[in-house]
C-alpha positions as CSV (number, residue, x, y, z in Angstrom):
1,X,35.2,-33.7,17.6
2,X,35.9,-34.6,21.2
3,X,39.5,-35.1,23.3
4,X,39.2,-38.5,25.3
5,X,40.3,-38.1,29.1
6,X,42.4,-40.8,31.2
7,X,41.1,-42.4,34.4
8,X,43.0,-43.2,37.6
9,X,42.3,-45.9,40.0
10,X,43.5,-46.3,43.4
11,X,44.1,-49.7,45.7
12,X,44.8,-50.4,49.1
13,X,47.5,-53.2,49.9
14,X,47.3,-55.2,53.3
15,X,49.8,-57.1,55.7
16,X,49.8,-60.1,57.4
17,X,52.2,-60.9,60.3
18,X,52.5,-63.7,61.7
19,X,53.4,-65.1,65.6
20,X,56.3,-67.0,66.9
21,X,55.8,-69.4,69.3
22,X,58.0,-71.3,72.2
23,X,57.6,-74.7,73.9
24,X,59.2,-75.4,77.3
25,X,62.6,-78.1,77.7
26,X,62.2,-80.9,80.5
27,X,64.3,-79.9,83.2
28,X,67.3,-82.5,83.4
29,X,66.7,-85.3,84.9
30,X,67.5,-86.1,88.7
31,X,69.6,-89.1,90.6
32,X,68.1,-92.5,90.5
33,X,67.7,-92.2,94.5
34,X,65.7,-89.0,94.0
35,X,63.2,-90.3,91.4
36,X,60.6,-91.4,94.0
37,X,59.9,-88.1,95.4
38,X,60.2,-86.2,92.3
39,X,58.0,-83.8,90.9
40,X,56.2,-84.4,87.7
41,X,57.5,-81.5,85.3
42,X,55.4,-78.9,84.1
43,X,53.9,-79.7,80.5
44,X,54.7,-77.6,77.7
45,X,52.5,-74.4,77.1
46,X,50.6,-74.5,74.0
47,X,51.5,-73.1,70.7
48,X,50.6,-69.0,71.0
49,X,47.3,-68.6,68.3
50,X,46.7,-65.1,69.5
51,X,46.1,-61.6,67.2
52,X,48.8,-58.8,68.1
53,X,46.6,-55.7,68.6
54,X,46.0,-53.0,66.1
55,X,48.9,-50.3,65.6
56,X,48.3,-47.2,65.0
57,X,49.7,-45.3,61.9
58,X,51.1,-41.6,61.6
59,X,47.9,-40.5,60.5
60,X,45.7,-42.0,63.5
61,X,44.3,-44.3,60.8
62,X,44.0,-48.0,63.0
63,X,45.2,-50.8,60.7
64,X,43.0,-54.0,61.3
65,X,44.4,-56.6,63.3
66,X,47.1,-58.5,61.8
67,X,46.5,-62.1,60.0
68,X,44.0,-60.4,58.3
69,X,43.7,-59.1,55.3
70,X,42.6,-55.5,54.4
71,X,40.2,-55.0,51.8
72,X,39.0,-51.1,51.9
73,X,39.2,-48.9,49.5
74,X,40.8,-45.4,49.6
75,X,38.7,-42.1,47.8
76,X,39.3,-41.5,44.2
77,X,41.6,-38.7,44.0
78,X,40.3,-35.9,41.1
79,X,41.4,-36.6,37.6
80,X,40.6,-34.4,34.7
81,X,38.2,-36.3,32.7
82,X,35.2,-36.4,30.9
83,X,32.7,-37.5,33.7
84,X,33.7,-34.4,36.0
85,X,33.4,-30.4,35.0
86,X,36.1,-28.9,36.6
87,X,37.0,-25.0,36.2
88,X,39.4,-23.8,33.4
89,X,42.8,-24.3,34.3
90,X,44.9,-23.4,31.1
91,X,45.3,-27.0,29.9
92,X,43.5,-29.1,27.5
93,X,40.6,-30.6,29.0
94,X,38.7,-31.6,25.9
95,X,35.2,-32.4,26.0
96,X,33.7,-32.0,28.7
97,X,31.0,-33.3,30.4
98,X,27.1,-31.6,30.9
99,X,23.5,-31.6,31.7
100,X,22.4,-32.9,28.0
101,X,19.6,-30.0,28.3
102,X,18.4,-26.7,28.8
103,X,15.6,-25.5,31.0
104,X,12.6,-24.9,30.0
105,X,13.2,-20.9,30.6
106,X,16.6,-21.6,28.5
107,X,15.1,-23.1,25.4
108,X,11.6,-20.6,25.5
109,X,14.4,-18.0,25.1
110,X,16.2,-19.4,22.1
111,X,13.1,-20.3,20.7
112,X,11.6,-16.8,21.1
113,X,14.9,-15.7,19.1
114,X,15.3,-18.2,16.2
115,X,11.9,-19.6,15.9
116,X,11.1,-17.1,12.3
117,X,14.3,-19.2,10.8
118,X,11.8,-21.9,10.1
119,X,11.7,-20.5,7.0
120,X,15.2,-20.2,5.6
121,X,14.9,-16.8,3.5
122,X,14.4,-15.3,7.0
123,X,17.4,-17.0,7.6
124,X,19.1,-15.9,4.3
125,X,18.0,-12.0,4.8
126,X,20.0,-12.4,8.1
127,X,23.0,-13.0,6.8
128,X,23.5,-16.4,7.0
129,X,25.3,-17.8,4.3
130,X,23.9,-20.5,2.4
131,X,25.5,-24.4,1.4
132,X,24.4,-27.6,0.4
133,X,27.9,-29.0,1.7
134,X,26.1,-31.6,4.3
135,X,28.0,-32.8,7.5
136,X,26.5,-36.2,8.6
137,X,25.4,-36.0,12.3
138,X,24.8,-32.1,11.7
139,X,23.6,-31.1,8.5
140,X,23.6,-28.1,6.7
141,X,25.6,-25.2,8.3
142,X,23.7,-21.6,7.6
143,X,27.0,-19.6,9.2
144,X,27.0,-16.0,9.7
145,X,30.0,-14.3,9.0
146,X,29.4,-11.1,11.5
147,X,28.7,-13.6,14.7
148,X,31.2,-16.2,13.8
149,X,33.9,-13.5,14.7
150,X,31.7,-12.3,17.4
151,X,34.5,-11.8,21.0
152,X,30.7,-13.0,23.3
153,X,28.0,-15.4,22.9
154,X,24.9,-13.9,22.6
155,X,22.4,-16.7,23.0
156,X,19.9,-14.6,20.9
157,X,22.1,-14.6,18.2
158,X,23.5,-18.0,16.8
159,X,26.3,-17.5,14.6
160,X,25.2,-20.8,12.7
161,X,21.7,-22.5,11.6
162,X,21.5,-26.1,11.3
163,X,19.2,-27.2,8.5
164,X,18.2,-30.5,7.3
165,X,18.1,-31.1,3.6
166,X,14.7,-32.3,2.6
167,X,14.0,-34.2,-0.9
168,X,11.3,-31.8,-2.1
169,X,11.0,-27.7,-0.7
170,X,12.9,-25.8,1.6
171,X,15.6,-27.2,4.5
172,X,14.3,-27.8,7.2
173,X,15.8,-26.2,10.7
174,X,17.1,-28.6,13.5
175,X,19.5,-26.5,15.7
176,X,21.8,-24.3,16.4
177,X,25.2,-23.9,16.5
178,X,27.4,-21.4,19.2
179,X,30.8,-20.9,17.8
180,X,33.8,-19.1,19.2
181,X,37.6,-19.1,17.8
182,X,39.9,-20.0,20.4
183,X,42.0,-17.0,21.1
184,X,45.8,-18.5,21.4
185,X,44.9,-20.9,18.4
186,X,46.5,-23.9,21.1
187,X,44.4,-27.1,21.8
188,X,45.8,-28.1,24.9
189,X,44.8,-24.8,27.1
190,X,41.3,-23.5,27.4
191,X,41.7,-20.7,29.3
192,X,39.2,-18.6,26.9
193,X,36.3,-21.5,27.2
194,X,33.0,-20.0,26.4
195,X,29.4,-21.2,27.7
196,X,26.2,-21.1,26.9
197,X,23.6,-20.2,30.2
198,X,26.3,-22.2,32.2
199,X,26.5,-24.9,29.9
200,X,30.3,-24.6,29.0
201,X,31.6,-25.2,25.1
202,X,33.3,-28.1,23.4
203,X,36.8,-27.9,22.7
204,X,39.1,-26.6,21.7
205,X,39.2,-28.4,18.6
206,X,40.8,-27.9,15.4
207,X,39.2,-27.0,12.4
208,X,36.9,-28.7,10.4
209,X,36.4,-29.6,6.5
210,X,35.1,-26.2,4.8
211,X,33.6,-26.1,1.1
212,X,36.0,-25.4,-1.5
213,X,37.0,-22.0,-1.6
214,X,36.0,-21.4,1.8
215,X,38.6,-19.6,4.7
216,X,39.8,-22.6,6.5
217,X,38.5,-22.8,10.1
218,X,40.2,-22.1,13.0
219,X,41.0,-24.2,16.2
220,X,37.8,-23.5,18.0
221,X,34.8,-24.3,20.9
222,X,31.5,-25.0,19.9
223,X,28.2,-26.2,20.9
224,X,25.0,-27.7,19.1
225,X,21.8,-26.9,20.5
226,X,19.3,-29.6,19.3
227,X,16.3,-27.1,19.5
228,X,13.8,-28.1,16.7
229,X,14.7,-31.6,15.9
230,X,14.8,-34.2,19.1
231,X,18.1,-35.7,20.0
232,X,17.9,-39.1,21.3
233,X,21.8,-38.9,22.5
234,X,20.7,-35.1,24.0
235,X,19.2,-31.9,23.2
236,X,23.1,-30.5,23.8
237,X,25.3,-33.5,22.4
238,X,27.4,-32.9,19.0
239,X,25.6,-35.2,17.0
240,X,22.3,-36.1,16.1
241,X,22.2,-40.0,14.8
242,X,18.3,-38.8,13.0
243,X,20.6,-36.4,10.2
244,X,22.0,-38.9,7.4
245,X,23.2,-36.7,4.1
């Protein structure tokens, strides 16, 4: 259901240079008559131990002192990946990360539209189709025909219903679904990616297993919206690890 991203890691090298050092030579040595009055030559300077001091680079950046090794870090440079949301630029980003719920003005809203699909020959009078074809992680999928096609999200009006198979009575409704085809049919742009109150769609994603004698479905963004069954993974995450079928 999801694209995974790549992640790119940056290191510093360091350089250690290294001093040369000179001794003196004993000056040659004088004639036997002149040894007497002689003086005692100077001894050797010691071996040089010091640091050379910093250089500075083209960019005004100080190294540290030489013999020493470096150990910073430079900034991570931006890679396109699932821990960071960055705006649609035309190529496939995948699944991408997001707050894992809404506001409490954001789900009153859906909740105030969808609550009366509790019972699902509201549901059914709507025009979502019914199916006992059940997607583990998700469910049943009520789908309505007229908003699957729909060109906007309207967040009043979910083009699928997720119900939960029950062993005696009615389904029971968990969530909703947001779906939009993905106009050039192409996974690897997103140029077309749809949100919901800012929360932006998964995808694009290439169609799923339909019932028999369904229309296949297309490449596509969604979003699940775990409004009356609680998520543990996230009210906004694909699946919901409570739905076995």
């Amino acid at each position: 259901m999801t694209i995974s991203q790549l992640v790119r890691g940056v290191a510093t090298t360091a350089t250690i240079a290294g001093l040369l050092s000179a001794g003196a030579t004993p000056a040659a040595a004088a004639p036997r008559q002149a040894q007497r009055h002689a003086t005692p030559a100077a001894a050797p300077l010691p071996e040089a131990n010091h640091h050379e001091p910093p250089t500075s680079t083209a960019t005004g950046h100080h190294e540290p002192p030489t013999g020493a090794a470096t150990s910073h870090h430079q900034p991570p440079t931006s890679t396109t990946t699932g821990h960071h949301h960055e705006p649609p630029t035309g190529t496939a980003l995948g699944h991408r990360p997001r707050p894992q719920h809404l506001t409490d003005a954001q789900r009153k809203t859906l909740l105030a539209a969808t609550h009366h699909f509790r019972d699902v020959r509201q549901a059914i009078k709507a025009g979502y189709l019914p199916t006992e074809d059940c997607v583990p992680g998700m469910g049943l999928h009520y789908a309505n025909p007229k908003l699957t096609t729909a060109t906007r999200i309207n967040p009043a009006k979910p083009p699928i219903l997720l119900y939960l198979p029950t062993k005696h009575g009615a389904p029971q409704l968990t969530g909703l679904e947001y779906f939009h085809a993905d106009a050039d049919g192409d996974v690897h742009t997103d140029n077309d990616r749809p949100d919901l109150f800012g929360h932006p769609f998964d995808g694009p994603m290439e169609g799923h297993h339909v019932p028999p004698g369904a229309p296949p479905m297309p490449v596509h963004y969604d979003m699940h919206v775990w409004l009356y069954l609680q998520n543990p993974d996230g009210e906004l995450t694909t699946l919901n690890p409570k739905i076995t079928c």
